[in-house]
Chimera marker file (.cmm) of the C-alpha trace (Angstrom):
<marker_set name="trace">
<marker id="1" x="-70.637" y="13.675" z="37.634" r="1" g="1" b="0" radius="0.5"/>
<marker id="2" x="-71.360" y="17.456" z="37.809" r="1" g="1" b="0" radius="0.5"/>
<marker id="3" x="-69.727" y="17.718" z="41.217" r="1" g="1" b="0" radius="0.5"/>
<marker id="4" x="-66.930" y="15.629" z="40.328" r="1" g="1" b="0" radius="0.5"/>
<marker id="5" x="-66.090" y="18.010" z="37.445" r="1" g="1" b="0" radius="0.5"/>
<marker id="6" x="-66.589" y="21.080" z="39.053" r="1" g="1" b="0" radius="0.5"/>
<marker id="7" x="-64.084" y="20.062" z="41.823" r="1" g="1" b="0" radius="0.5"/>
<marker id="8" x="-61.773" y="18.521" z="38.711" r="1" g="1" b="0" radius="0.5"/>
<marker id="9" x="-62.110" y="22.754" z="37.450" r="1" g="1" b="0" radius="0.5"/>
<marker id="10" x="-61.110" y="24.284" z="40.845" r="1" g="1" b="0" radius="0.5"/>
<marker id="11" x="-58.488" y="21.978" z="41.391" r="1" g="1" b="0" radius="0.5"/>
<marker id="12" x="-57.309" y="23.021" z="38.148" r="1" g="1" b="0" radius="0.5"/>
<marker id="13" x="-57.362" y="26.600" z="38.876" r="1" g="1" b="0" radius="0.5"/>
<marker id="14" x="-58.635" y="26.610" z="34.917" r="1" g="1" b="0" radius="0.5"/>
<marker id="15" x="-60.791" y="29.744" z="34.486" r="1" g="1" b="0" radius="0.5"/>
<marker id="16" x="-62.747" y="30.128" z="30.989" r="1" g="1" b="0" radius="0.5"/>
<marker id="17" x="-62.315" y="32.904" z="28.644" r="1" g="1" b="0" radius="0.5"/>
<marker id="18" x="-62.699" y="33.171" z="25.064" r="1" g="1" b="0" radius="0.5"/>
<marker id="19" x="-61.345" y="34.925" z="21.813" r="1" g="1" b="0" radius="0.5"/>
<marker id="20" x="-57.853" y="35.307" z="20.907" r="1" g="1" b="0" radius="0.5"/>
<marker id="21" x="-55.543" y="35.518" z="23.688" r="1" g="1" b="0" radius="0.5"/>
<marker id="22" x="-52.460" y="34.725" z="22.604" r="1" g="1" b="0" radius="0.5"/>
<marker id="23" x="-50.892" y="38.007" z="24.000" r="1" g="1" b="0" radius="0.5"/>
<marker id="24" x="-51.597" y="37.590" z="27.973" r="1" g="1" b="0" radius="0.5"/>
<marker id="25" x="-50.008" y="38.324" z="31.047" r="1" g="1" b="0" radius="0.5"/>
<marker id="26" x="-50.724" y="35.048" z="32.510" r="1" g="1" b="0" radius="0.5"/>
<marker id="27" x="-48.256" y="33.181" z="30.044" r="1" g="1" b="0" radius="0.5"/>
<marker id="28" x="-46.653" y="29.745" z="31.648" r="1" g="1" b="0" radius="0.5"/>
<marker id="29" x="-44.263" y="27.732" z="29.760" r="1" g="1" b="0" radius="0.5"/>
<marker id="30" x="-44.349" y="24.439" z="30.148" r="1" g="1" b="0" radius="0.5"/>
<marker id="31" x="-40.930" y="22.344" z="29.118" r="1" g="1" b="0" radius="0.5"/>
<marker id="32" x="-41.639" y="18.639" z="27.641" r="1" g="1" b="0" radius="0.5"/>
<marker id="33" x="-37.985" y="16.361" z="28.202" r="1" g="1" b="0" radius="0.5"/>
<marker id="34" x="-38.010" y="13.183" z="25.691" r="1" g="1" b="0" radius="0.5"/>
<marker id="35" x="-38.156" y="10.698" z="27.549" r="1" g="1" b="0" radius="0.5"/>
<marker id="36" x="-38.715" y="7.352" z="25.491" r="1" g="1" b="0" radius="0.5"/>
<marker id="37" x="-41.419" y="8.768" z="23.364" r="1" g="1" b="0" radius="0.5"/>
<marker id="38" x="-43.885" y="9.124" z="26.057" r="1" g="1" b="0" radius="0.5"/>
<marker id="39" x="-45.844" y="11.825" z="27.196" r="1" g="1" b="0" radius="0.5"/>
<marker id="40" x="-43.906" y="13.735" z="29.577" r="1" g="1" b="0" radius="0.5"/>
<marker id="41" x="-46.088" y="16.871" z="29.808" r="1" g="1" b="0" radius="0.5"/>
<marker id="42" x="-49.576" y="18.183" z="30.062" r="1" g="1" b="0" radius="0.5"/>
<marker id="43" x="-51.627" y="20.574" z="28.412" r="1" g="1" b="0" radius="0.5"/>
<marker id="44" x="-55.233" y="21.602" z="29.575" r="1" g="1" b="0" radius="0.5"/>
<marker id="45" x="-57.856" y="22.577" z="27.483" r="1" g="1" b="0" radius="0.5"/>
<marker id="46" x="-61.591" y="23.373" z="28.258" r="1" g="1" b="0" radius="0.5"/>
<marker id="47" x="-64.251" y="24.650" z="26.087" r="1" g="1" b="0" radius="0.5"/>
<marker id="48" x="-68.174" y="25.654" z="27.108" r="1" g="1" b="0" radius="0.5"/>
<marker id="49" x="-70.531" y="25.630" z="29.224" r="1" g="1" b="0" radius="0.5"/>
<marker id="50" x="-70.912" y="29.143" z="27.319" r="1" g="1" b="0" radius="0.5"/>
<marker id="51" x="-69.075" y="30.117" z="24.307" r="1" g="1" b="0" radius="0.5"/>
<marker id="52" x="-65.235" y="30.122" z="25.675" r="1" g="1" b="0" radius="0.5"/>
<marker id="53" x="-62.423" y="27.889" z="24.721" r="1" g="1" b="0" radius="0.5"/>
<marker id="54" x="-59.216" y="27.731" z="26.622" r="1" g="1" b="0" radius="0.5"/>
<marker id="55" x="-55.972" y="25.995" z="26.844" r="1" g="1" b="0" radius="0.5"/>
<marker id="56" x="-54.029" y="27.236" z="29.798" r="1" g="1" b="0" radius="0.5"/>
<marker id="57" x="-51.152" y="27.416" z="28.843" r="1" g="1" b="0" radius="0.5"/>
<marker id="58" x="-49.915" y="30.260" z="26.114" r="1" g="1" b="0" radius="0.5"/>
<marker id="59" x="-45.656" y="29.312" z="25.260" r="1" g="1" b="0" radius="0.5"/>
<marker id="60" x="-44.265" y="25.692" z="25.410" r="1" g="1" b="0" radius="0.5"/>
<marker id="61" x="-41.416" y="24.181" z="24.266" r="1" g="1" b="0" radius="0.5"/>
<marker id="62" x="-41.275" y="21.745" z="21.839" r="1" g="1" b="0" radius="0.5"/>
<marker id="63" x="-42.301" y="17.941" z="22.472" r="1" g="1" b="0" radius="0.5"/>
<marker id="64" x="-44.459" y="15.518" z="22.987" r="1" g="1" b="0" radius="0.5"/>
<marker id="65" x="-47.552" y="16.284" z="25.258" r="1" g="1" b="0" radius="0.5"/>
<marker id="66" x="-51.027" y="14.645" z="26.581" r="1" g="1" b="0" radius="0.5"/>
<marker id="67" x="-53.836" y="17.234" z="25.461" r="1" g="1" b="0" radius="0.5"/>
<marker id="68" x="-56.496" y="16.993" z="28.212" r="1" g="1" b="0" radius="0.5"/>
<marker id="69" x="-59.919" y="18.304" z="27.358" r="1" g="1" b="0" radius="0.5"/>
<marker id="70" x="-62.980" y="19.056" z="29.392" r="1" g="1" b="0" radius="0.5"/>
<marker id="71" x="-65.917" y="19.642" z="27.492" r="1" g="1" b="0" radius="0.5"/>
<marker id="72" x="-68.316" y="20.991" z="28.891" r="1" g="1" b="0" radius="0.5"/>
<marker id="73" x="-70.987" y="21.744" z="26.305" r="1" g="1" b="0" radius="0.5"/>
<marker id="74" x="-72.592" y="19.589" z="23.710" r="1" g="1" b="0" radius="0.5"/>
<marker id="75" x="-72.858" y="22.479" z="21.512" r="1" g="1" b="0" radius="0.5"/>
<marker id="76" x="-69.387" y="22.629" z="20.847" r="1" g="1" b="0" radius="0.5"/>
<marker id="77" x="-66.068" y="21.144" z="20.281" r="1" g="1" b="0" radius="0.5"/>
<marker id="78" x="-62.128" y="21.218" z="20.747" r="1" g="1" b="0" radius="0.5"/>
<marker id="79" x="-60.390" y="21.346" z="17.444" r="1" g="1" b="0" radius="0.5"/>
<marker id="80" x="-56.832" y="21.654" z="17.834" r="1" g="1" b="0" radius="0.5"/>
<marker id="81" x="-55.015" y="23.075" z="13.860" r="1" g="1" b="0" radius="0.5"/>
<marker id="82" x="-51.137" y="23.390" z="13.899" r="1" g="1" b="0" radius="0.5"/>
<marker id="83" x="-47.856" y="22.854" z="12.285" r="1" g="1" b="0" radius="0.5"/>
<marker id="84" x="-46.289" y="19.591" z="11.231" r="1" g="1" b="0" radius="0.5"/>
<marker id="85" x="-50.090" y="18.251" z="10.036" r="1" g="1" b="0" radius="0.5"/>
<marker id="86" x="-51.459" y="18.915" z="13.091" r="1" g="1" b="0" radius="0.5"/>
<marker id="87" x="-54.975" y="18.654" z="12.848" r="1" g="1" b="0" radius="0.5"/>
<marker id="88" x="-57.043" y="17.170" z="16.038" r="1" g="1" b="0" radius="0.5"/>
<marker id="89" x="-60.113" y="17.481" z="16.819" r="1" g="1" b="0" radius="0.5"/>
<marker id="90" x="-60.436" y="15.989" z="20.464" r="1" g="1" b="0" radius="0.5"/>
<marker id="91" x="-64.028" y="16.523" z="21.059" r="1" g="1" b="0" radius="0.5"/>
<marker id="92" x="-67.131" y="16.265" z="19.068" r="1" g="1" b="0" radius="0.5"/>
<marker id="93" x="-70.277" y="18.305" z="18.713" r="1" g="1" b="0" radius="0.5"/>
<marker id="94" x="-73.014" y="16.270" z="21.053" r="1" g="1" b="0" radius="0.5"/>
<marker id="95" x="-69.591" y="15.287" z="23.401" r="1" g="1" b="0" radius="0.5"/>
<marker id="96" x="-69.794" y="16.165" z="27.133" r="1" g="1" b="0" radius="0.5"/>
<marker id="97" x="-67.105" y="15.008" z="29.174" r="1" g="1" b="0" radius="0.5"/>
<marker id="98" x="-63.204" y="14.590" z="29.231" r="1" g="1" b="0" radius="0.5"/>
<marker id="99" x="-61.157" y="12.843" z="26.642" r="1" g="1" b="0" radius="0.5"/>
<marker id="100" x="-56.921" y="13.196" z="25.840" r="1" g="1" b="0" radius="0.5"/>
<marker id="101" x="-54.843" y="12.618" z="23.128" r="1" g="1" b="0" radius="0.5"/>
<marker id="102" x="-51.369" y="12.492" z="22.888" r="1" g="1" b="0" radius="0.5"/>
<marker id="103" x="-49.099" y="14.908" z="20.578" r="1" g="1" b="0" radius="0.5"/>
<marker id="104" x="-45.727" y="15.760" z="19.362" r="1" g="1" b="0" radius="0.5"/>
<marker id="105" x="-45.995" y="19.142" z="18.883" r="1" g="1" b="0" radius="0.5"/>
<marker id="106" x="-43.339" y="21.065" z="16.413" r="1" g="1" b="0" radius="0.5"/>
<marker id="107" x="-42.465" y="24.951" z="16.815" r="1" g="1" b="0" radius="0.5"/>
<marker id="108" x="-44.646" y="27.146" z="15.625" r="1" g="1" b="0" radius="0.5"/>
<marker id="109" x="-48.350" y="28.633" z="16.815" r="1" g="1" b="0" radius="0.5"/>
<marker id="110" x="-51.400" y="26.480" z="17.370" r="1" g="1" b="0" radius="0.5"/>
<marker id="111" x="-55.245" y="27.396" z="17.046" r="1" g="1" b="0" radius="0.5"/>
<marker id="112" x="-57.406" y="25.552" z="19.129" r="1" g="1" b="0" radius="0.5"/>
<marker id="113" x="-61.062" y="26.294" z="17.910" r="1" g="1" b="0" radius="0.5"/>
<marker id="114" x="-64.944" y="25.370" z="17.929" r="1" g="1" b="0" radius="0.5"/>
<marker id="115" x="-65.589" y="24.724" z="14.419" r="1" g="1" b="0" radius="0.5"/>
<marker id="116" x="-69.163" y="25.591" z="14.351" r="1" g="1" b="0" radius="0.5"/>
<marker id="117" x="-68.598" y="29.231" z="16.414" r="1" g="1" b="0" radius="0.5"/>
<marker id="118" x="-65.136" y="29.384" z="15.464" r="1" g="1" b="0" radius="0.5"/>
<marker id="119" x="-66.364" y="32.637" z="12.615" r="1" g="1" b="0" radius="0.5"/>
<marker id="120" x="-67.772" y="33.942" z="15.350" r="1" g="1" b="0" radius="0.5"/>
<marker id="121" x="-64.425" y="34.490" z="17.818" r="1" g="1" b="0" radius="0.5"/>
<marker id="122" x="-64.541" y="31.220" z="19.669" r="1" g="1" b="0" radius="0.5"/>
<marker id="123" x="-60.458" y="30.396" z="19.004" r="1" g="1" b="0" radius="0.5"/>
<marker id="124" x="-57.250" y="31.009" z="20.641" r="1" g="1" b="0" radius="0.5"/>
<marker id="125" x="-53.598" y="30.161" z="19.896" r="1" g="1" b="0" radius="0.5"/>
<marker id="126" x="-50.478" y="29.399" z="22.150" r="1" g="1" b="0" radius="0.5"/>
<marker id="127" x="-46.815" y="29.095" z="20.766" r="1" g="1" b="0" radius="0.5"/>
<marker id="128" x="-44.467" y="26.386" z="20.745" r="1" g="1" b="0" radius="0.5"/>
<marker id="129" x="-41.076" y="27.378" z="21.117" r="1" g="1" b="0" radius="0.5"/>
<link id1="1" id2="2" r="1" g="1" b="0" radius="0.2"/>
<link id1="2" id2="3" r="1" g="1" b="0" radius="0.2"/>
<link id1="3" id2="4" r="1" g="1" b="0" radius="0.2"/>
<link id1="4" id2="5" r="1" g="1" b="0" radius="0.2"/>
<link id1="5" id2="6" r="1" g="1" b="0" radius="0.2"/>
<link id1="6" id2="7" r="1" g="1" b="0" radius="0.2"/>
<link id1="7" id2="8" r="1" g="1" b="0" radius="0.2"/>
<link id1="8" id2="9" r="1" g="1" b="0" radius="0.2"/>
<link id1="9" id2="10" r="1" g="1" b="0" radius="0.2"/>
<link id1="10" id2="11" r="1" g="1" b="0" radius="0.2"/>
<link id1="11" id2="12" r="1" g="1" b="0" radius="0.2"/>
<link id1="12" id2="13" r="1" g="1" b="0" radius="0.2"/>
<link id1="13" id2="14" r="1" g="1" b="0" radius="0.2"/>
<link id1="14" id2="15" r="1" g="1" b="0" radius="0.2"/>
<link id1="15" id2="16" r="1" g="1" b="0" radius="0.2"/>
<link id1="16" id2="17" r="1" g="1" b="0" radius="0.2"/>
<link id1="17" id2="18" r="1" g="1" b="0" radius="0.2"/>
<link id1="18" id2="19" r="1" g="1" b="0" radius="0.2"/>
<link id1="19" id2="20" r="1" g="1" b="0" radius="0.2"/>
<link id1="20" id2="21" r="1" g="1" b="0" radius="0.2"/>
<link id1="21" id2="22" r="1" g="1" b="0" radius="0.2"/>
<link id1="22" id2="23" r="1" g="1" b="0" radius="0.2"/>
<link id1="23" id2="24" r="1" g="1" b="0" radius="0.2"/>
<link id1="24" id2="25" r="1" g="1" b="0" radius="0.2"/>
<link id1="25" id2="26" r="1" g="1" b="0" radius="0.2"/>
<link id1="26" id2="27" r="1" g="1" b="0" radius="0.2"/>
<link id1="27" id2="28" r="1" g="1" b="0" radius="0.2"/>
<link id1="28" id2="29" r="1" g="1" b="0" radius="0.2"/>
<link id1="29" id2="30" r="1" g="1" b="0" radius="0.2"/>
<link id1="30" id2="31" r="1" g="1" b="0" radius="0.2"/>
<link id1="31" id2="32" r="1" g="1" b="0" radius="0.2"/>
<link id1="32" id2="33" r="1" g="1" b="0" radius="0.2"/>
<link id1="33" id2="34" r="1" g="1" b="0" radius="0.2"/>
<link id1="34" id2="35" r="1" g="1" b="0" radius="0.2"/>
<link id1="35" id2="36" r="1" g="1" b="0" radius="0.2"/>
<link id1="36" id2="37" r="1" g="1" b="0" radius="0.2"/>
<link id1="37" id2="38" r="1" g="1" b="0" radius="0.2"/>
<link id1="38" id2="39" r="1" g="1" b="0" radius="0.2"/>
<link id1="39" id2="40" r="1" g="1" b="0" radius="0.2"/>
<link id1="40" id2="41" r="1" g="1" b="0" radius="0.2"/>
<link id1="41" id2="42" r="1" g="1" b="0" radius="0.2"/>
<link id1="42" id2="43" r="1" g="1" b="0" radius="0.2"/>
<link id1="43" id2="44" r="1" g="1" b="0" radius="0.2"/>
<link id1="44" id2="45" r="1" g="1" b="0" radius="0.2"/>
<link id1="45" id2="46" r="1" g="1" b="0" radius="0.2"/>
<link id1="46" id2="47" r="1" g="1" b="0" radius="0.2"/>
<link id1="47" id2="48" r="1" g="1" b="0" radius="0.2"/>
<link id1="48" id2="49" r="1" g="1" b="0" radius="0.2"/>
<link id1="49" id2="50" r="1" g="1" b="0" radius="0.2"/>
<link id1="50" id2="51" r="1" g="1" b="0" radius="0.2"/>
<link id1="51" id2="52" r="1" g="1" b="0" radius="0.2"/>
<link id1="52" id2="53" r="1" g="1" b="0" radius="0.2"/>
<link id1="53" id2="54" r="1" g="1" b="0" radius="0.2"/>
<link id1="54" id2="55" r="1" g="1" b="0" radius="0.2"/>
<link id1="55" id2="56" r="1" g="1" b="0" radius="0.2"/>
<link id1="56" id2="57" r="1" g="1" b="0" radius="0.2"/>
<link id1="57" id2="58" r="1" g="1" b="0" radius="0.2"/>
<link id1="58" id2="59" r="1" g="1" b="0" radius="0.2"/>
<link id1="59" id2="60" r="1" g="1" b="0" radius="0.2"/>
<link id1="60" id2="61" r="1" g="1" b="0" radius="0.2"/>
<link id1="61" id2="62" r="1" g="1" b="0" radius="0.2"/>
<link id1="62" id2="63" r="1" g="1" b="0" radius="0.2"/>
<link id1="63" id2="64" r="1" g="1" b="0" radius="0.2"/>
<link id1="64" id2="65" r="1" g="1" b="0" radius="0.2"/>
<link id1="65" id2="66" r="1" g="1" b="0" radius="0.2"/>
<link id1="66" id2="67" r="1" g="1" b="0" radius="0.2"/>
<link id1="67" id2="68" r="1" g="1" b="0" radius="0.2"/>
<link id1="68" id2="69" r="1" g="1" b="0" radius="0.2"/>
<link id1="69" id2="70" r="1" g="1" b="0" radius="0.2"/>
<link id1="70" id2="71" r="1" g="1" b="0" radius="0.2"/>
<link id1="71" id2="72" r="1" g="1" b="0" radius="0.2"/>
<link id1="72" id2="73" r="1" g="1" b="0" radius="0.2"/>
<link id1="73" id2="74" r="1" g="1" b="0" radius="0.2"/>
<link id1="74" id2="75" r="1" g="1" b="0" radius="0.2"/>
<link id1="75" id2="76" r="1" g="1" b="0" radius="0.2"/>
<link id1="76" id2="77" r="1" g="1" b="0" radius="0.2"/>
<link id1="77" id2="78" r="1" g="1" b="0" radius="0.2"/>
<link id1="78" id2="79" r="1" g="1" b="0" radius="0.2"/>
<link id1="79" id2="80" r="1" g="1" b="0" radius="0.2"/>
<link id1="80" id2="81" r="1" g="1" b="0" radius="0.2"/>
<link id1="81" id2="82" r="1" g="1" b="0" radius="0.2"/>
<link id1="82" id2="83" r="1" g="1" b="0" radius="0.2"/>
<link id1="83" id2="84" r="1" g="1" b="0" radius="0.2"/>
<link id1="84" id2="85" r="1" g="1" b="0" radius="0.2"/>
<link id1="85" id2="86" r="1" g="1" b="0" radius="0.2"/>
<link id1="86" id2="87" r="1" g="1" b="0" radius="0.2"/>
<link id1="87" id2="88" r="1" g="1" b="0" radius="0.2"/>
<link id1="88" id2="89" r="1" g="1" b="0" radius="0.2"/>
<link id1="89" id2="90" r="1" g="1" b="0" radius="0.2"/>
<link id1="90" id2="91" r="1" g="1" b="0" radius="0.2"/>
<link id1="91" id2="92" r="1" g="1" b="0" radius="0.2"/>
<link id1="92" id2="93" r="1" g="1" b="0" radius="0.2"/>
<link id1="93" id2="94" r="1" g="1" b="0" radius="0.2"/>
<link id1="94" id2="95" r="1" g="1" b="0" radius="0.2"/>
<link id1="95" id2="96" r="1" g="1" b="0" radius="0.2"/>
<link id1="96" id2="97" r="1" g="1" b="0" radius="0.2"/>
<link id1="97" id2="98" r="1" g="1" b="0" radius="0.2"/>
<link id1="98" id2="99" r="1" g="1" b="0" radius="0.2"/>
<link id1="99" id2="100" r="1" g="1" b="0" radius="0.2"/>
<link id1="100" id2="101" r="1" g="1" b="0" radius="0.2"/>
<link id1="101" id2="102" r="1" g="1" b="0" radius="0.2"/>
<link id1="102" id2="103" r="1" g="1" b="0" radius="0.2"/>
<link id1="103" id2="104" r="1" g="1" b="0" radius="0.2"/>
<link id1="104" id2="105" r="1" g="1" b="0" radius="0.2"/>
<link id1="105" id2="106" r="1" g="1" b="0" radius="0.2"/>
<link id1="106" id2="107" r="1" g="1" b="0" radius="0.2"/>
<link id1="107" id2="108" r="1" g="1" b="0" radius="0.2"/>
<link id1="108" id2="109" r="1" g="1" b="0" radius="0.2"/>
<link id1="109" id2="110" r="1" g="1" b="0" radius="0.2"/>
<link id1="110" id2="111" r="1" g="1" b="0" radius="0.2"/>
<link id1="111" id2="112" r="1" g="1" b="0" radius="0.2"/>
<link id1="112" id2="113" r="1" g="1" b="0" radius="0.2"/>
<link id1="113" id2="114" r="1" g="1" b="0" radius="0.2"/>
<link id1="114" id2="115" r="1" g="1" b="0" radius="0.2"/>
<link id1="115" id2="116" r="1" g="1" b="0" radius="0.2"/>
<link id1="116" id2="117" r="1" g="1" b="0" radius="0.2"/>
<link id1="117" id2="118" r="1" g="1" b="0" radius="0.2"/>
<link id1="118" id2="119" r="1" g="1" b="0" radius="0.2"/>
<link id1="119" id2="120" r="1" g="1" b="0" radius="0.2"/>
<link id1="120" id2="121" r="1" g="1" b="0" radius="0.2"/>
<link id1="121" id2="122" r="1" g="1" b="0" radius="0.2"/>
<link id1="122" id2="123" r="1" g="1" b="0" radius="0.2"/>
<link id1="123" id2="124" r="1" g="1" b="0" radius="0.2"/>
<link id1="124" id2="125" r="1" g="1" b="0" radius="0.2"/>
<link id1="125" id2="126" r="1" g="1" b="0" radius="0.2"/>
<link id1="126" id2="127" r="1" g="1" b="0" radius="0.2"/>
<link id1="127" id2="128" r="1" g="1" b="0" radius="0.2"/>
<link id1="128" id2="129" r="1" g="1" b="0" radius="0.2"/>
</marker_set>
């Protein structure tokens, strides 16, 4: 299982990093097209082994998306806080593994967050456009 999500990482090309980086060189939009309500683009979030919480990408447009999360610590979780009620939170404390969830996500900027280390920096945000 280790292996299988290490290789799942590198395939990913997902490095970890934590705090607030919503102001990053590495920005990549990602466009979502409506197509019959279904999810028609992905987002990638990872939080732990240490005390880092990502999504990878900073600016997308508006739509509906499939929020995939790795987990990789059961000292944390992925708690995702945004406009339009958004208020998910995709992994719990004691969860290690991957889970998704599908959202319709409204302009506007999004905090994604630990909620037991969030106080302590362990947050981030990316816009919706």
């Amino acid at each position: 299982m280790a292996l299988a999500l290490a290789v799942a990482a590198l395939a990913l090309g997902v490095t970890a990093c934590g705090g607030d980086d919503s102001s990053s060189s590495d920005e990549t939009t990602t466009e979502a097209a409506s197509t019959g309500g279904a999810a028609s683009a992905t987002l990638k979030g990872e939080t732990g082994p240490g005390f880092d919480i990502e999504v990878s990408q900073k600016t997308v447009k508006a739509g509906t998306y499939t929020l995939e999360v790795e987990d990789r610590s059961d000292m944390h979780n992925f708690h995702l806080i945004g406009p339009g009620g958004v208020d998910e939170e995709v992994t719990e404390v004691g969860f290690v593994g991957d889970k998704s969830v599908t959202l319709t996500l409204e302009p506007g900027t999004y905090t994604y967050q630990c909620d037991p280390h969030a106080a302590s920096g362990m947050k981030g945000t990316f816009t919706v456009t």
